[in-house]
C-alpha positions, 0 to 999 in steps of 0.5 A: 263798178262793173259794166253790163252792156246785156243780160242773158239767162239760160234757162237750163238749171246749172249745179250750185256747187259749180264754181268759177270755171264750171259756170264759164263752160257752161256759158261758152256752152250754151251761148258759144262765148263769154263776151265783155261786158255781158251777165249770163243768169243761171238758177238751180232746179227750184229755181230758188238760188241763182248764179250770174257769171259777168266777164268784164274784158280782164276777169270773171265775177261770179256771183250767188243771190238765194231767196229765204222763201219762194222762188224766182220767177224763170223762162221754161226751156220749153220755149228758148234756151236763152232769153235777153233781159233788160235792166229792169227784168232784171231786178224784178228778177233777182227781187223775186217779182214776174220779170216777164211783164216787163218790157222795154217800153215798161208797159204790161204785155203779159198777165 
């Protein structure tokens, strides 16, 4: 339904109550713009609700996921302010599950 052609998640925290316009500053903020085709991740400060903002080249799709118990699994901003997942980082993400052992060839780089 919608395309993703690239994933990126910011990792400062974003308000929740940010709506539509909110979350698109915050993207042309920090990654300098909106692009077809690309999913920008932000989660709130304990990390235990996530927004992600996907323009698709006619309109924006800004979703919402929250976890019941636990939190997900996020890059420190200690280290880069974005960060470039794949597919499937990303559903180990939204699932909860440590994303970043992960990699392009699904091999385990990180314990």
């Amino acid at each position: 339904m919608i395309r993703i052609d690239a994933i990126w998640l910011a990792t400062e925290p974003l308000d929740m109550r940010a709506g539509t316009d909110t979350a698109l500053a915050r993207v042309i903020k920090v990654f300098g713009a909106a692009r077809p085709h690309h999913a920008y991740l932000f989660a709130n400060k304990r990390a235990t609700r996530l927004k992600v903002l996907v323009y698709d080249g006619f309109g924006i799709w800004l979703a919402a996921r929250r976890l019941n118990k636990g939190r997900f699994v996020w890059a420190d901003g200690s280290t880069a302010i974005t960060v470039a997942l794949n597919e499937d980082q990303l559903c180990a993400l939204v699932t909860g599950l440590p994303w970043k052992t992960l990699t392009q060839d699904h091999m385990i780089a990180v314990v």
